[in-house]
C-alpha positions, 0 to 999 in steps of 0.5 A: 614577626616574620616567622608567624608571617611566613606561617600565615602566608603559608596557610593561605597558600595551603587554603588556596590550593584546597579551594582550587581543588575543591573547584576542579572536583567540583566541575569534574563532577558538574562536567561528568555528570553531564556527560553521563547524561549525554552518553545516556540520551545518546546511547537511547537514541541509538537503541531507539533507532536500531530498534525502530529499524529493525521494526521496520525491516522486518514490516518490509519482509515478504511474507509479513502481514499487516494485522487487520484493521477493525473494519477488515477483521468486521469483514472477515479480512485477513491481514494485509499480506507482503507478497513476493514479485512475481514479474512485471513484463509487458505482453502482448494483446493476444498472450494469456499469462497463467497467474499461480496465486488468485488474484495476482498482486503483481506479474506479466500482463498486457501493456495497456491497462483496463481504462480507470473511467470505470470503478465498477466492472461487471462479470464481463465474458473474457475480461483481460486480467492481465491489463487489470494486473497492469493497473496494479503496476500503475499505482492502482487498487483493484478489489476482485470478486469472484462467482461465489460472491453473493449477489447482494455483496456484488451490489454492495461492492458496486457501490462502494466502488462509486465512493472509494476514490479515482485508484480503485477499481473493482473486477470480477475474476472468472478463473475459478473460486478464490480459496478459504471462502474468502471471495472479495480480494484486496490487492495493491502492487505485492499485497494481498488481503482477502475478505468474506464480506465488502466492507466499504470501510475497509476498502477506503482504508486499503486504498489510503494505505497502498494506492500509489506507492513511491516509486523511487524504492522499495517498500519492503524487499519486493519492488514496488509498482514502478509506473506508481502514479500512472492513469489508466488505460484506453477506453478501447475494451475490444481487446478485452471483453466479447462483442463487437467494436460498435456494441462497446462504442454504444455502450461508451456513449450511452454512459458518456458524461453530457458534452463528451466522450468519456464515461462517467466516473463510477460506472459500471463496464459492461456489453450490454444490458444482459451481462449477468451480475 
């Protein structure tokens, strides 16, 4: 009787420890398998995360364009090109920076910017790039037209200039001809994109995409505009276009806004009524 107890007792032990067995295995499994997953989102995460940086630093190159957006490549655009700095001191009133890329994206230039009253500014005699280059710094979008832009394209410009918003500003560029028949540039602080035609479309998507970019670093690995966020300059244009003092006086008032002195927001600066278009 105590033998086939003793057999009993033994067989159950042995059961007891198969079943402890079978439990351990059971939560390696349950445990392994969850592990593996884990190590699987985790190691997705991290593939996902070089790989989106590595996207992103190379979008931040210099040189690297942006592809054009239906409404630019309607227009005749090309992609919106990183470009290198080239500069950001201020210089004084009577000093003439010779840019090498037309138009500038960045560079030297005036320490007074041209005034952002104006969206639209006729082909003005000696009009100062270089205080339109310091609009750039602040945050500003300046869409240049040069002698070639047909008239009909000025008008369209001139218009679309009313509707683009306060960080836009449209110049003309009397230093020759913008090259490959692009005569319509776009640019922001360090980015450049040419166009045949004024597509007010693509204007506004320019604007949202690149006026005002952050200050506080780079965007790729040229510095963005330092003065981001910065209002435009005087109304004093004397420095700026010929004529004189009182002419530009008169012309302010003539376009001041009732009750003040300050232009209307989306007129058009220019000396007098003679100014070609």
């Amino acid at each position: 009787m105590g033998k086939k107890n003793a057999e009993r007792n033994a067989r159950l032990e042995a059961l007891r420890r198969e079943q402890r067995r079978q439990e351990r295995r059971r939560s390696w499994l349950l445990y392994g398998s969850a592990g593996v997953v884990l190590l699987a989102v985790l190691a997705g995460i991290i593939i996902y995360a070089v790989s989106d940086n590595q996207s992103k630093n190379e979008t931040r190159k210099v040189g690297y364009v942006a592809a054009a957006s239906d409404a630019a490549a309607a227009a005749g655009c090309t992609g919106v090109v990183n470009d290198a700095s080239r500069g950001n001191t201020h210089i004084a009133a009577n000093e003439t920076v010779n840019y090498d890329v037309a138009p500038p994206s960045s560079g030297n230039h005036d320490a007074d910017p041209l005034p952002d009253a104006y969206r639209f500014y006729e082909r003005i005699p000696k009009l100062r790039i270089e205080r339109a280059v310091h609009n750039l710094e602040h945050g500003f979008v300046i869409g240049w037209y040069d002698p070639k832009l047909p008239d009909d394209q000025v008008t369209a410009l001139r218009a679309a200039a009313e509707n683009a918003g306060e960080r836009f500003i449209a110049v003309p560029w009397e230093r020759g001809d913008f090259p490959e028949d692009k005569h319509f540039v776009l640019t922001a602080w360090d980015r450049t994109q040419r166009c045949a035609t004024v597509s007010e479309s693509a204007i506004k998507e320019f604007v949202s995409a690149y006026a005002n970019p952050d200050p506080a670093g780079a965007a790729w690995d040229s510095p963005t505009a330092a003065e981001s966020g910065a209002s435009g300059g005087s109304l004093n244009l004397s420095p700026t276009i010929a004529g004189t003092v009182a002419a530009l006086t008169a012309q302010a008032q003539a376009q001041a806004t009732p009750g003040g002195t300050t232009p209307a927001p989306g007129t058009s600066a220019a000396p007098d009524s003679t100014v070609p278009r």
